[in-house]
C-alpha angles and dihedrals in degrees: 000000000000133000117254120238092231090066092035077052094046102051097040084054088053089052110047090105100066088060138280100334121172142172127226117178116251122181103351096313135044142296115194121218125196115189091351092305120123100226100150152023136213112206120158093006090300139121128232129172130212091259099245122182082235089045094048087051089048096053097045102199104030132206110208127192135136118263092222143007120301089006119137100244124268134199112282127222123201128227094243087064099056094078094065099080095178089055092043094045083047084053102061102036084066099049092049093055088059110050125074129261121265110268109236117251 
């Protein structure tokens, strides 16, 4: 199953403030990109985070799970949290600053 782009659309609306965030689509489903930083993943219309030490504070109680088959687990967000667009945008401000830079190619 494949994630929708109403709800690829919905969630990178919620989360404009927190930068330039985009989606391209990687395997099938999505990778989001703020800033030019990979930090998430949609499959199968769910979010999951680059799990972060920043990010796991943020959260408080966190659902991991891996977004795919044979990925390491990220942190899971569940569809009731998407609507707050200030908490999500908190989110991944601070999972970006915590990732590293793309290395240039």
């Amino acid at each position: 199953m494949s994630s929708s782009k109403d709800t690829v659309d919905f969630i990178l609306e919620q989360m404009q403030g927190a930068g330039n965030v985009t989606a391209r689509k990687m395997f099938g489903e999505y990778g989001l990109f703020c800033n030019g930083i990979f930090f998430a993943e949609i499959c199968d219309d769910s979010l999951f985070i680059k799990p972060t030490n920043g990010g796991r504070i943020y959260i408080g109680d966190v659902d991991e799970a891996p977004p795919h088959s044979g990925a390491k687990p990220f942190f899971h967000i569940s569809g009731d949290r998407w609507d707050d667009a200030d908490w999500l945008c908190g989110l991944v401000r601070v999972t970006v600053k915590e990732l590293p830079l793309p290395k240039k190619k």
